[in-house]
N, C-alpha and C positions, 0 to 999 in steps of 0.2 A: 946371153945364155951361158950358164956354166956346165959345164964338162963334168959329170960326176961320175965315169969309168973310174977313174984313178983314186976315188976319194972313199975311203973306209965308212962303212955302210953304217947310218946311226942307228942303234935301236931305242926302240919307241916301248914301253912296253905300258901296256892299258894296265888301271889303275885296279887293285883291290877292295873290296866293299865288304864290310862285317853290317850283316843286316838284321833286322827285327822285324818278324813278321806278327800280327795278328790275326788270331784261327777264327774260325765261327762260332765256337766255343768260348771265347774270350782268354783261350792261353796262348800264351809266347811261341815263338818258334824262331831262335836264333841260327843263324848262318852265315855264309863267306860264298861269295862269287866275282868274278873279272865282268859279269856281265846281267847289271842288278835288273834291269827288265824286264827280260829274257828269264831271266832266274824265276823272277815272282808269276810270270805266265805259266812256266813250267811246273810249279808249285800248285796253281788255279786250276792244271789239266791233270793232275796225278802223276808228276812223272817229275816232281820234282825233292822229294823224299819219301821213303815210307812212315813216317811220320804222322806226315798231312794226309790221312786217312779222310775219302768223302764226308765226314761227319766233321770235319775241322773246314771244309772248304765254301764257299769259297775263303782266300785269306786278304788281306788287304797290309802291303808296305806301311811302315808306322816310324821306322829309322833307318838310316843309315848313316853308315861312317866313310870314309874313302881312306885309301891305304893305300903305302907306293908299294909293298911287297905282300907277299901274299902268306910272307912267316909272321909279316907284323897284324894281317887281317884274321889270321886263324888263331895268334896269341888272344887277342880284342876276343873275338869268339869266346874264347874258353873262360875267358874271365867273365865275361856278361853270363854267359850258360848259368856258374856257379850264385849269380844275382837273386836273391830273393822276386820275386812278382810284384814287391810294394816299390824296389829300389829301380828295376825297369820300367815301371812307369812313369818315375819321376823322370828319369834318361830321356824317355820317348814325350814326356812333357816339357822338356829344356830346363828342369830344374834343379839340373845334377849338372 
């Protein structure tokens, strides 16, 4: 058994996710969460942007990215946002 009183406390820290959602409308809806499940449930019940307006829902996950920080998941963000609709598709079909 080890003693971990005396031993300097590691952190863990959960990963970051830059994600792509699809509306029911068939548009995009990019975003960044620590906790990509969770996130898309909260998106399905309205409380997860003002964005996803009931006429966009339900949405359904279509990508994501994983990300050890959460400067480098909201950079991935910004960049994908500025994305055409032709060039995210291809992304979210593996051929980018």
């Amino acid at each position: 058994m080890v003693n971990l009183a005396n031993k300097k406390a590691i952190s863990v820290q959960s990963p970051w996710f830059t994600y792509i959602l699809l509306c029911k409308d068939n548009c995009f809806y990019v975003g960044i969460t620590n906790n990509l499940f969770n996130r898309v449930k909260k998106h399905n019940l309205g409380k997860g942007s003002k964005y996803i307006v009931p006429s966009k829902r339900p949405v359904k996950l279509v990508y994501s990215e994983k990300h050890f920080t959460k400067s480098e998941a909201r950079k991935r963000e910004i960049q994908l946002k500025k994305w055409t609709k032709k060039k995210k598709i291809l992304l979210v079909e593996g051929k980018l």
